[in-house]
N, C-alpha and C positions, 0 to 999 in steps of 0.2 A: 504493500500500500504506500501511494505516494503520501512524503507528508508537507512539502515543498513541492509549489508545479509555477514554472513561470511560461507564459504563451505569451508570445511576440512581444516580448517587453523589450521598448525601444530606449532609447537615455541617446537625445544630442545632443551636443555644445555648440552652438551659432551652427555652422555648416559640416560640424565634423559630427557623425555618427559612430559614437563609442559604443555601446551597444546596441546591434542589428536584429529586432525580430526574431528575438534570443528564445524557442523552447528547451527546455528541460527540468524531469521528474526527479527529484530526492526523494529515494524510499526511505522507511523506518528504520533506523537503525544499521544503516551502514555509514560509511565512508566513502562519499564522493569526492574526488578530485576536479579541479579546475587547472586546466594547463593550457599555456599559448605562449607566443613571444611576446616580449616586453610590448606595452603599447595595446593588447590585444582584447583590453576590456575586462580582464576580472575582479578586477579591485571595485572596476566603474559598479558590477553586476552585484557586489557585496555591498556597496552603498548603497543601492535602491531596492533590493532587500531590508538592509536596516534604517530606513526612513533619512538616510541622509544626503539623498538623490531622489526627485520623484519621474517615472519612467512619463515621457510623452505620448505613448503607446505599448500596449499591452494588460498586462495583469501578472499580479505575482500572488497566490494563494497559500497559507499556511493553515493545515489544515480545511480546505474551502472558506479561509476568512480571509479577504481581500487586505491586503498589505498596503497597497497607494495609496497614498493620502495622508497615511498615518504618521505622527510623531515616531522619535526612535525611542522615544520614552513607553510610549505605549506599544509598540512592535517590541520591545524587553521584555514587558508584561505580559504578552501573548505567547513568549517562552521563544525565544528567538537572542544569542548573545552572540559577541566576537570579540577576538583579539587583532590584531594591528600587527603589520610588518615590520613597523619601528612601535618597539614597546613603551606603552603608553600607562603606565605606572604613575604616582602620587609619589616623588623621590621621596618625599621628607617626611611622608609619612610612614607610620612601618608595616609589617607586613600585615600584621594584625588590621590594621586601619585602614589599608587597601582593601582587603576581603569583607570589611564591614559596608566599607561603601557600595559594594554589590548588591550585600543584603539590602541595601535602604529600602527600595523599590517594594519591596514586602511587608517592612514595618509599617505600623498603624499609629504610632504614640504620635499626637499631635503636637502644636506648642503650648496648650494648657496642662496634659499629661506631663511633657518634659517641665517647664517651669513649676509643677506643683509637685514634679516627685512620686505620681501614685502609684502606689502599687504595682497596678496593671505595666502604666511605663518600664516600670524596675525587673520587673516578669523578664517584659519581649527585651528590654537590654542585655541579661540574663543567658537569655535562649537564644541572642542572635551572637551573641561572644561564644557559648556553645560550639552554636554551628561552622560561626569562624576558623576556629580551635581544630573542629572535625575535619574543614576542608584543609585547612593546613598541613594534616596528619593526611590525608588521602595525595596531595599533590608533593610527598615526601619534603615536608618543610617544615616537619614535629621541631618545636622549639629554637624557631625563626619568628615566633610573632613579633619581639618586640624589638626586632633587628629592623632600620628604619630601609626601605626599598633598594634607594642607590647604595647601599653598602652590600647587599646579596650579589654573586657571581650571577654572569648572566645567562646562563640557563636557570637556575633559582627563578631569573627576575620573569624572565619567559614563563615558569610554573605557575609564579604568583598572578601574572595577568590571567592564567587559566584559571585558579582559584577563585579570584574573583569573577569572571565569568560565569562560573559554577556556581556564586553563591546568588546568583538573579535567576538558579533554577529554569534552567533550558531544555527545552525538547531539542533544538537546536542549535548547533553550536558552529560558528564558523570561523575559521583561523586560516590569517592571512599570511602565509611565508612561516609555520610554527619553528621552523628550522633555521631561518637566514641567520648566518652567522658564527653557527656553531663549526665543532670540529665533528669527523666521523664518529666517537662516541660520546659523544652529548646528542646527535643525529637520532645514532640505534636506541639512546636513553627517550628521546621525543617521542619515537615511534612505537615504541613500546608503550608508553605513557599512550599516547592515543586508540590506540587498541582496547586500550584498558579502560579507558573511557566510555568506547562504544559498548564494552562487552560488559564492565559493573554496572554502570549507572545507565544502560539503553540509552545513550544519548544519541543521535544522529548527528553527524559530523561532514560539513560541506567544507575543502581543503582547498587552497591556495597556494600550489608549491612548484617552485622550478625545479630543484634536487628530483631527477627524474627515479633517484633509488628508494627516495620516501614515497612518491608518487605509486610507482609501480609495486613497490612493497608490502604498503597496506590499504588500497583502492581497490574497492567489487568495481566501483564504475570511475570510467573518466572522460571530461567533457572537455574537448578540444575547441576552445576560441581564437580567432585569427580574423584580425582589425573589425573586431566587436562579433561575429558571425559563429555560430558552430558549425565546426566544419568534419568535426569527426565524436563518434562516441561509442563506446563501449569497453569490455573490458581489458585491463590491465595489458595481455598476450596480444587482445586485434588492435589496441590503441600503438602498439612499438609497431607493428608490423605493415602499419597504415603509410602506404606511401602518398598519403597527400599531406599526411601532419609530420612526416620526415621533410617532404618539400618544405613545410610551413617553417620546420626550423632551419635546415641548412639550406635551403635554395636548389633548383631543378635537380640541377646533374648532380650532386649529391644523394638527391634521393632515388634517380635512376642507378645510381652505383651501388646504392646500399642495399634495393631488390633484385639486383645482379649476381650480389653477393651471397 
């Protein structure tokens, strides 16, 4: 069952069309990949998903409930979260105080609750430091809460943006480049961790990765964009073997060589 379906969702900028009449289905609970050459629109396509583009043409459904229009405040709430290419972290806060600011979205205590102290505020404060605590312990960063952001190595810093992701409770999860930067094991540490994502917590996970070895490693499906269009899809084995998303990366006679070969 899809839980993600976008049909012909368009995104221009003055004369340039960044994303083309874009279909494709996210089923439950896998791992889709998003792959293309620089420029080829999937950053553009993860914006207008999360409310911070809105598409000129099409539709984008989660769960059959219409996505355009909407704030990215409320496409959070509808269980929809992501992480950033360049990590977007609270330096000076710490880790603890990152993952809280995820929770916010959930809490209820108002400003008369918090100025008066009751109870009920002191409960969900309680329960969301709790939770914090928990996800910290699940994204292997037990006894990092009160280590302030910028001082965590940057894989850590990359978990903690997950973390908080996780703590706005998503059906959907999407992360942009989860790998840029690293070395080959902090890589196979990601991908593991993503796995483990989809496989604990059911979470469906929509992927942004050039590393064509994270790509193909842990993708049921992969969707091939090239200058905003999809131009190729399926899995992992006919996505490498596809000589038009070989042309798409190395140019003709490359890709004539490499089905030669």
């Amino acid at each position: 069952m899809a839980l993600l379906i976008s049909r012909k969702t368009t995104k221009r900028f003055g004369g340039l069309i960044a994303v083309d009449e874009l279909d494709v289905e996210i089923k439950e609970r896998t791992i889709h990949s998003i792959i293309g050459p620089n420029g080829a629109g999937k950053t553009t396509f993860f914006n207008c998903i999360t409310g911070f583009y809105k598409p000129e043409d099409g539709e984008i459904l989660l769960n059959e409930h219409s996505l355009v229009g909407l704030m990215p405040d409320q496409i959070v709430r509808l269980g929809i979260a992501r992480t950033y290419q360049n990590i977007r972290l609270f330096p000076i806060l710490t880790a603890m105080e990152n993952v809280l600011v995820g929770l916010h979205c959930h809490l209820k205590a108002g400003y008369f609750g918090i100025v008066a102290n009751l109870p009920s505020t002191r409960k969900e404060e309680k329960e969301a430091g709790e939770e914090a605590t928990r996800l910290l312990r699940f994204v292997n960063l037990a006894g990092k809460g009160d280590t302030f952001a910028k001082n965590l190595p940057y894989g850590e810093q990359r978990r903690l943006e997950i973390a908080r992701a996780l703590a706005t409770r998503p059906k959907l999860l999407l992360l942009d480049e989860p790998t840029a930067g690293m070395n080959p094991s902090e890589t196979q540490t990601m991908m593991d961790f993503i796995r483990h994502l989809r496989d604990e917590l059911g979470i469906t996970i929509l992927l942004i990765e050039h590393q064509m070895r994270v790509v193909m490693g842990i993708s049921e499906t992969v969707t091939v964009l090239d200058y905003g269009r999809k131009i190729a899809e399926g899995t992992p084995d006919e996505i490498k073997r596809n000589p038009i998303v070989i042309e798409a990366y190395l140019g003709k006679g490359s890709a004539s060589e490499t089905m030669a070969a």
